[in-house]
C-alpha positions in Angstrom: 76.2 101.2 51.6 77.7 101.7 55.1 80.9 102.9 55.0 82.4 100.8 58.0 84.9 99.1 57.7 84.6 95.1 58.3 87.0 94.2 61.7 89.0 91.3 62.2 86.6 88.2 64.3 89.6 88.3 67.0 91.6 91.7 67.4 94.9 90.1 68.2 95.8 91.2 71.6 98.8 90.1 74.1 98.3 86.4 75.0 98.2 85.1 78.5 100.7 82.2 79.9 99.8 80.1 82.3 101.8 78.0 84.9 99.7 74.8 86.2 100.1 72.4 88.6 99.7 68.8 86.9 99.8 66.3 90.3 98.9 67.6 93.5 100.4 70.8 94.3 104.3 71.3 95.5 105.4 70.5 91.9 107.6 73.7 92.0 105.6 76.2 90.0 107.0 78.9 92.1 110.1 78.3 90.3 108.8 78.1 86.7 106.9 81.3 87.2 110.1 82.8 88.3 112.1 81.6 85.3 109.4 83.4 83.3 108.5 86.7 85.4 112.0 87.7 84.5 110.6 89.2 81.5 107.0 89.1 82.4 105.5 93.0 82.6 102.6 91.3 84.5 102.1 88.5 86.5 98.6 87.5 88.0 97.2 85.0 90.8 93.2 84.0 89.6 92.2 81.5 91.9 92.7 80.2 96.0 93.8 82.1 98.5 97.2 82.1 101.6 96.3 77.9 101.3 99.4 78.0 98.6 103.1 78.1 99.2 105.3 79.0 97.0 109.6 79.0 97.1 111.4 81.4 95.3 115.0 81.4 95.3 116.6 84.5 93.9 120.7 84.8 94.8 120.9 83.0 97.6 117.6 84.6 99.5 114.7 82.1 99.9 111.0 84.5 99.3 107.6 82.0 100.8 105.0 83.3 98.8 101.2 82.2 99.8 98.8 85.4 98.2 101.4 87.7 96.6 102.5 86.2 92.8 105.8 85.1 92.5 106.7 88.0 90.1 106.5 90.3 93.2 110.7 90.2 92.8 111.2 91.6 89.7 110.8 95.7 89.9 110.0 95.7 86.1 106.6 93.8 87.1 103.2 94.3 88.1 101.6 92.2 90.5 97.5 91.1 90.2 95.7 89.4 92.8 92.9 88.8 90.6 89.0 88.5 91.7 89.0 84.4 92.1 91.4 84.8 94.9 89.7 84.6 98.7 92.3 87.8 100.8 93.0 87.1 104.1 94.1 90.8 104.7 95.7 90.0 108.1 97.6 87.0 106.1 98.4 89.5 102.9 100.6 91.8 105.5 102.6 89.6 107.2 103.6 88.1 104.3 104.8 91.3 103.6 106.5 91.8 106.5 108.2 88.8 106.1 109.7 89.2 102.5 110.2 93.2 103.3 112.8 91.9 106.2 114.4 89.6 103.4 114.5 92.8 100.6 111.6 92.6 98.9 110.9 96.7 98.4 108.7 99.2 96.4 106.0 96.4 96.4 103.1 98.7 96.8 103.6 100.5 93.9 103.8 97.1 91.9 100.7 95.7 93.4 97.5 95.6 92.1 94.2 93.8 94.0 91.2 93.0 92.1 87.9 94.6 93.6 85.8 92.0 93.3 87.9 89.3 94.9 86.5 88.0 98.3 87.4 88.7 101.8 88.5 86.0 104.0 87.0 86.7 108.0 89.7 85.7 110.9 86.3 83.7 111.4 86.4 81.9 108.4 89.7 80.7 109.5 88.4 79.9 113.1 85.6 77.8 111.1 87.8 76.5 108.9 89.4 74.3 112.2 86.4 73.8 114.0 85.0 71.8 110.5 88.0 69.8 110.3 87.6 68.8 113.8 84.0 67.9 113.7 84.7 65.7 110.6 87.4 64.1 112.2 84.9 63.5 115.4 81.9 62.3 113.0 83.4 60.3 110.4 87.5 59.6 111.6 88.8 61.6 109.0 89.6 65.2 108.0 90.0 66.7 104.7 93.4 68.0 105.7 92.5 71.8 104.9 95.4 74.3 105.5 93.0 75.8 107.4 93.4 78.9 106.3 89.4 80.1 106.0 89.4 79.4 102.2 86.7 76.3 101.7 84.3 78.6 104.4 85.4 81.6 101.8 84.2 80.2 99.0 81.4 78.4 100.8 80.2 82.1 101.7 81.1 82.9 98.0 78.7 80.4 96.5 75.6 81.1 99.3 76.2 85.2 98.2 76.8 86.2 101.7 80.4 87.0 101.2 81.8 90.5 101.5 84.6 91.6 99.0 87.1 94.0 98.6 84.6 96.9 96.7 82.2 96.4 99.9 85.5 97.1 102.0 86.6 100.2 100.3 82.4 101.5 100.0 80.2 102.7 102.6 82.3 101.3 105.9 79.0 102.1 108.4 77.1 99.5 105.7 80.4 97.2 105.9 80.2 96.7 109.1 76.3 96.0 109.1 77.1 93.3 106.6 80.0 92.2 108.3 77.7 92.0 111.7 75.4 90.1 110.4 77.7 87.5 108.3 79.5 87.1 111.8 75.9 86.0 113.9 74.9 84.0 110.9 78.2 81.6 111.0 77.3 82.0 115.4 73.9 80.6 115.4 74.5 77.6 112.8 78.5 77.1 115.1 77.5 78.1 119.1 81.0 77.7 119.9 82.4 80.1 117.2 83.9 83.3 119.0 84.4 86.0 116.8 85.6 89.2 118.3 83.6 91.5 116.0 84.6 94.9 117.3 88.1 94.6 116.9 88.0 92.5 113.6 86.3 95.9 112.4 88.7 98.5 113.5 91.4 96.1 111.9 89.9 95.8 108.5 89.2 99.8 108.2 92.9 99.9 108.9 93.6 97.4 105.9 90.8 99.6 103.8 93.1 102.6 104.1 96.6 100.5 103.1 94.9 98.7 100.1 93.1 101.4 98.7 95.5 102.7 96.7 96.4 99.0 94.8 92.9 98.3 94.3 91.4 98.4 90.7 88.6 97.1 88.4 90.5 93.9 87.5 88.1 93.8 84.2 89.3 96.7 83.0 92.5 96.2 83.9 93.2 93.0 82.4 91.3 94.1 79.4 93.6 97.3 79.1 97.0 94.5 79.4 95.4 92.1 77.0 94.6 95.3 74.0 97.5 97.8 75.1 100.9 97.6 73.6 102.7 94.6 73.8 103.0 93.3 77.1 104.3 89.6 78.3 101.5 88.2 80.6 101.9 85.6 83.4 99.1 83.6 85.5 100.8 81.7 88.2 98.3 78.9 89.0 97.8 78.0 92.8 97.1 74.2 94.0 97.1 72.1 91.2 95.3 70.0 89.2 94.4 66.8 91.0 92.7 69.6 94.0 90.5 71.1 91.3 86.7 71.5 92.9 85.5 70.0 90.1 88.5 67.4 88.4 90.4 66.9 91.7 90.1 63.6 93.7 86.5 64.9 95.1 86.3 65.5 98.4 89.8 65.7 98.8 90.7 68.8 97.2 90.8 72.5 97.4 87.7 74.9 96.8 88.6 76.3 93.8 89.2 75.8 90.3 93.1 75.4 89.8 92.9 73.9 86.2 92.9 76.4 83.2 89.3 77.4 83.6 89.6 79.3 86.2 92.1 81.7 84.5 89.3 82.6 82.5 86.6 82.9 85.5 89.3 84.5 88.0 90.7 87.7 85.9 87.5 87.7 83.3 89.9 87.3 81.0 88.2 85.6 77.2 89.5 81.7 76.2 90.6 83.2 73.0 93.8 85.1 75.0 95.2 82.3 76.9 98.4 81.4 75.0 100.8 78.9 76.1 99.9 76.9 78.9 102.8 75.1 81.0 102.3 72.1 83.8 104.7 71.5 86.0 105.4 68.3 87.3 108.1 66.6 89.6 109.9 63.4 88.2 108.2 61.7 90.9 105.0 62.2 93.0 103.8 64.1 96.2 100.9 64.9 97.9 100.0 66.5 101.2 97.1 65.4 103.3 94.9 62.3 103.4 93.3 61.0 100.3 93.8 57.6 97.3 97.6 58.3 96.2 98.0 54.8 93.8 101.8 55.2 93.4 102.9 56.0 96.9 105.5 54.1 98.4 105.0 53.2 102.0 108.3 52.0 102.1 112.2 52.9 101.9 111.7 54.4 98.3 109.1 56.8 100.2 111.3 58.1 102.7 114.0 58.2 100.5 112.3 60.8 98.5 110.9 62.6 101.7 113.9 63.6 102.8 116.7 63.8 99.6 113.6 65.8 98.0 112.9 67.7 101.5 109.4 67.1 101.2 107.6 69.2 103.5 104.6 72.0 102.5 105.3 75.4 102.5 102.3 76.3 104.3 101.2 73.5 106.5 105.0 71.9 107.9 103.6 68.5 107.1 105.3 65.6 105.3 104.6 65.1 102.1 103.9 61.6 100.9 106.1 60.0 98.1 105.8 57.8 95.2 106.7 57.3 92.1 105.6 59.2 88.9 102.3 58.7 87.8 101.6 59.4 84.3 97.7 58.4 84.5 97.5 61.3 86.5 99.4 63.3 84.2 97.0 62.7 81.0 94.7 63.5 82.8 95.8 66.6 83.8 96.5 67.1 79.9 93.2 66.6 79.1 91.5 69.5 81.0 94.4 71.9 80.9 95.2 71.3 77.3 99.4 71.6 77.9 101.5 73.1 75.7 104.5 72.3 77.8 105.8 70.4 81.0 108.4 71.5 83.1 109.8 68.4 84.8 111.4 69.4 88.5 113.4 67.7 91.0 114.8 64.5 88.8 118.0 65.4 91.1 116.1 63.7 93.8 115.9 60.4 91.7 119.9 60.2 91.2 120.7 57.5 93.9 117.9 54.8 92.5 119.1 51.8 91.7 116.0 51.7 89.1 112.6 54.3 88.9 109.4 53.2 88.0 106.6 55.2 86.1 102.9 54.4 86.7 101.3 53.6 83.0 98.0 52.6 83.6 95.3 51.6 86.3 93.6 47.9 86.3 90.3 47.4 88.0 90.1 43.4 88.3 92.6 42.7 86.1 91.8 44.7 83.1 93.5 48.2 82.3 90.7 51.5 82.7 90.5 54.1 80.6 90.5 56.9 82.3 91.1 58.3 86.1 88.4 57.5 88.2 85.8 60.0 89.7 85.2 57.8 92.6 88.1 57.8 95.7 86.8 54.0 96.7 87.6 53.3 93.4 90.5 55.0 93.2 91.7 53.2 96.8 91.5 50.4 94.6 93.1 50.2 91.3 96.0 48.4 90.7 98.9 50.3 89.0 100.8 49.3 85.8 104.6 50.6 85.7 107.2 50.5 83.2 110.3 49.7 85.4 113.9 52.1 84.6 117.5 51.8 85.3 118.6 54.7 87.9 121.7 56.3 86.0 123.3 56.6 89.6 125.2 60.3 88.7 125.1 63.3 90.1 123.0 65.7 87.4 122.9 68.7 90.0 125.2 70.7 87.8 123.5 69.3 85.2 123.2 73.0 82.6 122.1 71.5 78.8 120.5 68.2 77.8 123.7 67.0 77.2 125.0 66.9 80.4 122.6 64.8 81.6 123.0 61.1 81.8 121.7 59.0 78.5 119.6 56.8 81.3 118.4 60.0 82.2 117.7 61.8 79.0 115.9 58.2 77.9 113.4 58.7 81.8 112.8 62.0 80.4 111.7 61.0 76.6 109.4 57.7 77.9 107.6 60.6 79.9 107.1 63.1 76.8 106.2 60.7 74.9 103.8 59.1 77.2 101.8 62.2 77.5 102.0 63.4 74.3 103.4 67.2 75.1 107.0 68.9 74.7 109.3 68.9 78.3 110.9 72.2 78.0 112.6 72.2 81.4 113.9 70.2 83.3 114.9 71.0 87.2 117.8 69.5 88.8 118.2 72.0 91.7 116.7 74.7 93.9 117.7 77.8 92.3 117.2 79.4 89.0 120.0 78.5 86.8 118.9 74.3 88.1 116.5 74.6 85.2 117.5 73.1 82.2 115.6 75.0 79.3 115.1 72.3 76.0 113.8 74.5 73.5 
């Protein structure tokens, strides 16, 4: 007989939540991960890179966040840039700057960076423009990239010629060889690619020497959160699910994997410890960039919403484009991230309508589809179903419990729960913090 004693399948360890994007991007995630890194002990990016933009408003003081997470405020936290995020190291540090002049402090001891994660090249970003020129020249339109190096990133990612943090923070002389002949490679296949290698070098051993002391195993570190004592675990989700690689509206979308996979594949964390798993979503919809966008309205409901909502991206300065709530899209969503919850943002925007509609379903000559098309000609297509409401024409900024808002209101917000089949437990009515209505 072996004297061992039989262990549970699953040792119960702390369980992840996640905060996803459900449209496309700019749903206000910052501020969800915000609500909930108040008494988060760690908080963790896994996927994309300075491409995402996110507003934190803490007493008054607006934070722009594009690589650190959002929990980088709270003192009590730890911060992970984890391995699926592409680090512009030029980018990370004036970010820095920037929130350091506006009172961020002590971040360097609340930082941690993932060794494995890949390095964005000042080249990469150089690329980055040059491709979104050539497509423009060749075919008349762009993909709209942020241009911020991160589709070339991953690009070098998936051909295995990237460079990563460990490489960095190794043998620099063998660093630089790499780094050498990554930068020739990218110069022979783009002639008119300059890349100032000498002086990219000397900068990046200077970023070696600040990082090294955040950098970790992220493996190990994760695994150590997920086993240790209890700990409250945040992954803040970057893009969003309509600009997934794989789900997104293909080729229109972002190079990584911003549905709930990637949490798994961007901290090498199991399935098993991902607990609650929250999308957030405005009341209407946005999206930046070119692309099929069913409900926008081209119109005076449009521009209405561009400016009451202030719809303009964090990273890129561009105008957003406007429509109404699509919950096609939002099923969707449900469907590969698996919600447990939506956080509803920005109904405040929809308070002057004289009525709101809400996208049900997509027809294809005539007849209602199933399911969101993979296709963007298809997409440009489809005709879109709504269910038509009356605008409850209040004021619900001040807005605090469910009961304060407006029973046209409260009845928007129950056609949409219902509709996708998962729990709102906020609901936003404002910028700051105390704007978001918590339900249960």
């Amino acid at each position: 007989m072996c004297g061992g004693v039989k262990r549970s399948r699953l040792d119960s360890g702390n369980k992840v939540a996640v905060v996803l994007g459900a449209q496309w991007g700019d749903e206000g995630k910052g501020k969800v991960v915000d609500l909930l890194a108040t008494e988060s002990d760690i908080v963790c990016r896994c996927q994309g890179g300075n491409n995402a933009g996110h507003t934190v408003v803490v007493e008054g003081t607006e934070y722009d966040f594009h690589l650190l997470p959002s929990g980088i405020i709270n003192t009590k936290c730890i911060s992970l840039i984890g391995n699926g995020v592409v680090i512009h190291l030029p980018g990370l540090f004036e970010e820095i700057d920037k929130n350091e002049k506006k009172g961020l402090k002590g971040w360097e001891k609340r930082l941690v960076i993932s060794d494995r994660a890949h390095i964005v090249f000042d080249f990469h970003q150089a690329l980055d423009g040059m491709q979104e020129l050539q497509r423009q020249a060749q075919e008349g339109k762009n993909i709209g990239t942020t241009k911020k190096g991160i589709g070339p990133t991953y690009c070098c990612k998936a051909s295995r010629t990237g460079l990563r943090i460990c490489d960095l923070l190794a043998d620099f002389k063998e660093f630089s060889t790499k780094f050498k002949s990554l930068a020739q490679q990218y110069q022979s296949m783009y002639p008119l690619l300059k890349v100032d290698v000498e002086g990219e070098l000397k900068k990046l051993k200077e970023y070696a020497e600040r990082i090294r002391p955040m950098v970790r195993d992220g493996v190990y570190f994760m695994y150590d959160a997920i086993h240790g004592p209890p700990k409250k675990i945040l992954v803040e989700g970057a893009n969003a699910a309509l600009l997934d690689i794989d789900f997104g509206t293909y080729p229109f979308v972002t190079s990584s994997n911003c549905t709930v996979g990637g949490v798994c594949t961007g901290l090498g964390i199991p399935p098993a410890y991902i607990g609650d798993v929250y999308g957030v979503s405005k009341a209407y919809t946005t999206r930046v960039g070119i692309g099929a966008f069913p409900t926008e309205q081209v119109n005076a409901i449009g521009e209405l919403l561009q400016t009451r909502g202030h719809e303009v991206g964090v990273t890129t300065g561009r105008k957003r484009r406007c429509g109404w709530l699509d919950l096609v899209i939002l099923r969707y969503a449900h469907m590969i991230n698996g919600f447990t919850a939506i956080a509803l943002t920005k109904l405040d925007i929809l308070d002057v309508l004289d009525e709101i509609k809400v996208a049900i379903a997509y027809k294809l000559n005539g007849k209602r589809i199933p399911h969101f098309p993979a296709n963007m000609e298809v997409l440009q297509k489809v005709d879109v179903e709504y269910e038509v409401f009356p605008g409850w024409k209040t004021d619900t900024s001040a807005a605090r419990k469910w009961n304060d808002l407006p029973p046209k209101a409260q009845n928007y917000i129950r056609f949409v729960e219902n509709h996708i089949g998962v729990p709102i437990k906020w609901v936003g009515v404002g910028k700051s913090r105390e704007c978001m209505i918590q339900m249960f």
